[in-house]
Structures are given as C-alpha cells and as structure tokens.
FIKOL-169406 format. One record per residue: residue number from 1; z, x, y of N, C-alpha, C, O in turn. Coordinates in pm, whole numbers, plus 50000, padded with zeros to 5 digits. Layout:
BEGIN
   k   n_w   n_u   n_v  ca_w  ca_u  ca_v   c_w   c_u   c_v   o_w   o_u   o_v
 NUM     Z     X     Y     Z     X     Y     Z     X     Y     Z     X     Y
...
//
This chain:
BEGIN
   k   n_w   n_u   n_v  ca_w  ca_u  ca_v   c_w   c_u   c_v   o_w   o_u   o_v
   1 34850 86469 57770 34867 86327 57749 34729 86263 57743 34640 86309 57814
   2 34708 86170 57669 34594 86153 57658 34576 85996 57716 34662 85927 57662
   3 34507 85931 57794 34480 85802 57855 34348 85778 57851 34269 85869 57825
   4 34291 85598 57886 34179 85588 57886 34135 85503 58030 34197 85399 58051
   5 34043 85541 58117 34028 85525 58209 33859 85466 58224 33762 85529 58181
   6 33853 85366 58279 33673 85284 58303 33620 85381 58437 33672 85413 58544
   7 33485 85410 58370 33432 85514 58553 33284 85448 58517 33216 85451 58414
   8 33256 85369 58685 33100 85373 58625 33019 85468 58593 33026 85588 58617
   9 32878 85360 58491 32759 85480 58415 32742 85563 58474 32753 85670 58415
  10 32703 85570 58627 32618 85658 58687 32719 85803 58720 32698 85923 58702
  11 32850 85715 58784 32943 85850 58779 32965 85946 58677 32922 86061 58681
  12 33035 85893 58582 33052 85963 58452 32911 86047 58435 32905 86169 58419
  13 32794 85951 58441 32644 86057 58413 32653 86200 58498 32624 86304 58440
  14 32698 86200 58653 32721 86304 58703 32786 86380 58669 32746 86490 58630
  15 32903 86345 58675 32993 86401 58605 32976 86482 58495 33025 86593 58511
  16 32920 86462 58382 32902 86496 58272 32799 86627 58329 32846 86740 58318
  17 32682 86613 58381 32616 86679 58408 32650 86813 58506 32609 86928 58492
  18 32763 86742 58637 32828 86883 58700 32926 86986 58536 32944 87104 58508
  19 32948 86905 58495 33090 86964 58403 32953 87048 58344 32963 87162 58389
  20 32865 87040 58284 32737 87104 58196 32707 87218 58302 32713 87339 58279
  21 32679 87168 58399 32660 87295 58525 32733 87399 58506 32701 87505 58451
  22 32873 87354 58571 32934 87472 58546 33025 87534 58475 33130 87590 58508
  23 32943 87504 58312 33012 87519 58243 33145 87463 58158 33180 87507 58049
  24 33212 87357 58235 33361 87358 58227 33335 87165 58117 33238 87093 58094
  25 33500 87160 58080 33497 87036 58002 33466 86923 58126 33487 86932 58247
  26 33414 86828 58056 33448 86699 58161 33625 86660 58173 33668 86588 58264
  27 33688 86702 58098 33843 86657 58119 33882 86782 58249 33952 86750 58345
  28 33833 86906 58237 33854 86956 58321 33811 86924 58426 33879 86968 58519
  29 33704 86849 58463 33606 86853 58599 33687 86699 58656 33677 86664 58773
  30 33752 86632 58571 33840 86528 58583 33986 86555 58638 34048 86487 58719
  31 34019 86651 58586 34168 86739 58649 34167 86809 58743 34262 86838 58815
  32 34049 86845 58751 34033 86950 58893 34063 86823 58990 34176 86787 59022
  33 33958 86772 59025 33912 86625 59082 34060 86550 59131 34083 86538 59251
  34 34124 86519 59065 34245 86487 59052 34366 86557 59156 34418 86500 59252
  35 34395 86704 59107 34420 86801 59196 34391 86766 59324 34480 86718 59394
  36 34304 86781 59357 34264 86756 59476 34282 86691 59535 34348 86726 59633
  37 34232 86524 59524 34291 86405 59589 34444 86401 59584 34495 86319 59661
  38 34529 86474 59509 34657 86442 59510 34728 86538 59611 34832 86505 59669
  39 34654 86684 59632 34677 86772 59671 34644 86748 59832 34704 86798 59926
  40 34545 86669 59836 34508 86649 60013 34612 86538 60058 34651 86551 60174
  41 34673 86410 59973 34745 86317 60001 34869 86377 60041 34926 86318 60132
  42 34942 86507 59983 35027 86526 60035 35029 86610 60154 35142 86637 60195
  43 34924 86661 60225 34939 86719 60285 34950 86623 60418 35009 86678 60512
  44 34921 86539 60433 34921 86411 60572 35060 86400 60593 35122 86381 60488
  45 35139 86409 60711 35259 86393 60717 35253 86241 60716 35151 86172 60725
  46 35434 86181 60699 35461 86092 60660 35469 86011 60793 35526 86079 60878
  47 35437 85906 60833 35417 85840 60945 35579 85799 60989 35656 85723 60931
  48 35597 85874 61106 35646 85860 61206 35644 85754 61275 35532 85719 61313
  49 35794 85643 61326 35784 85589 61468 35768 85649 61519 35754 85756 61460
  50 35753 85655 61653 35754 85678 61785 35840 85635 61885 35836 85513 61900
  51 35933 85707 61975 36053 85651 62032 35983 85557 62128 35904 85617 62201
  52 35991 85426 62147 35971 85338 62227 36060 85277 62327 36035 85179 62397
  53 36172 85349 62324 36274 85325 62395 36211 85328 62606 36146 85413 62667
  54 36258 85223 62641 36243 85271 62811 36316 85258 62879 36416 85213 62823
  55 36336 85280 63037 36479 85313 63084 36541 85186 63090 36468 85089 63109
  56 36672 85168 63077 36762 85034 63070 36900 85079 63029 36934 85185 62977
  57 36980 84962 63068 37103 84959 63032 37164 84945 62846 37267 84965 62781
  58 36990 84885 62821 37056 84820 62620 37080 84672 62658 37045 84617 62762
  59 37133 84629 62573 37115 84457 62548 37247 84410 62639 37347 84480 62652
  60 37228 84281 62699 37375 84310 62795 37463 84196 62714 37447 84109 62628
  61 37551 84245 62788 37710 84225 62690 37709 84096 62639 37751 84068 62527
  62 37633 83961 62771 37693 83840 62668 37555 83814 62567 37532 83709 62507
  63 37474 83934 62563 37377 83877 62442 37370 83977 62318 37288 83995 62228
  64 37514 84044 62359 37511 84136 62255 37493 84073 62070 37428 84090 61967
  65 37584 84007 62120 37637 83913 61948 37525 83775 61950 37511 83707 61849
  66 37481 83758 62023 37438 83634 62040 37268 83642 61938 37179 83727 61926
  67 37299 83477 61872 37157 83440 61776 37037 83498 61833 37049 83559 61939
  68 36903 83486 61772 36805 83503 61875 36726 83444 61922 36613 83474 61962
  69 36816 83294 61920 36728 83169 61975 36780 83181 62142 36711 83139 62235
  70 36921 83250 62159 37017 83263 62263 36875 83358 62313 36780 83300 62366
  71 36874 83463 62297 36810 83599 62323 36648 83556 62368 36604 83622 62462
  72 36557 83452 62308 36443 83397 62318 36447 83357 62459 36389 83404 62557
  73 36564 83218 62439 36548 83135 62555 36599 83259 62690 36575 83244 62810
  74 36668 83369 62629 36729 83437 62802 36535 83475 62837 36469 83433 62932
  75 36499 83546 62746 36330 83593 62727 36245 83469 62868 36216 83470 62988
  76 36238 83388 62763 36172 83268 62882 36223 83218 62971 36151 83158 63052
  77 36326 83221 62984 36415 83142 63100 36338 83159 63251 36332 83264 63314
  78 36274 83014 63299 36208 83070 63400 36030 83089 63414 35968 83116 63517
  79 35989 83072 63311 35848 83081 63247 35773 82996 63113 35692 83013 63021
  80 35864 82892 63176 35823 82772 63081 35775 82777 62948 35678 82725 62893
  81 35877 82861 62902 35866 82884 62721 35993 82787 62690 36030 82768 62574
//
C-alpha cells in the first residue's frame, strides 16, 4: 500500500543514510521501525483495576436505591458538608 507521511529533514537524512549502511531500502528501514514500535506496544499488558474493595457489609439497605444526593448527605452527615 502505498501512503505519504511528513518526517523531519534531519530524520529522514538519517534515515536515508542508516538504510545506505546497511544496505537495505529506506521503505524497509521504515517497516522494520514500525514492527517494532507496534511489536513492543503489544507486549505491555492491558491495564488492570485493582480490587479496591475493603471489609464491609456493601451499601446498606435504605441507601441501596437511593439518589446520590441521599448517599452524599449520609457521607457528611455530621461534618458540616
């Protein structure tokens, strides 16, 4: 497939010059390149929560259903929020 992509002067100048090094096309030294960054991205596992759960009963019964202005004020009740 063929695309067109902006790289600054100085890169491309390297570039051009590793690809002359060792031999290979600059489209190749571009695909390798490529490979790589795509090839290390997948290797990072995918971010995980973390169980944050701590010991308790869970939400209690009369705030089960309840808005969370109900749920705020139980929060402050007592601490002048």
């Amino acid at each position: 497939m063929k695309t067109t992509i902006e790289i600054s002067d100085p890169l491309l100048e390297d570039a051009r010059k590793l690809a002359a090094h060792e031999g290979v096309t600059l489209r190749a030294l571009v695909e390798r390149g490529l490979d790589r960054v795509i090839g290390e991205s997948k290797k990072h596992r995918p971010f995980k929560l973390r169980r944050a759960a701590f010991g308790g009963k869970g939400v209690r019964a009369e705030l089960r259903d309840a808005p969370w202005s109900a749920v705020r004020d139980e929060i402050y009740k007592g601490r002048g929020g």
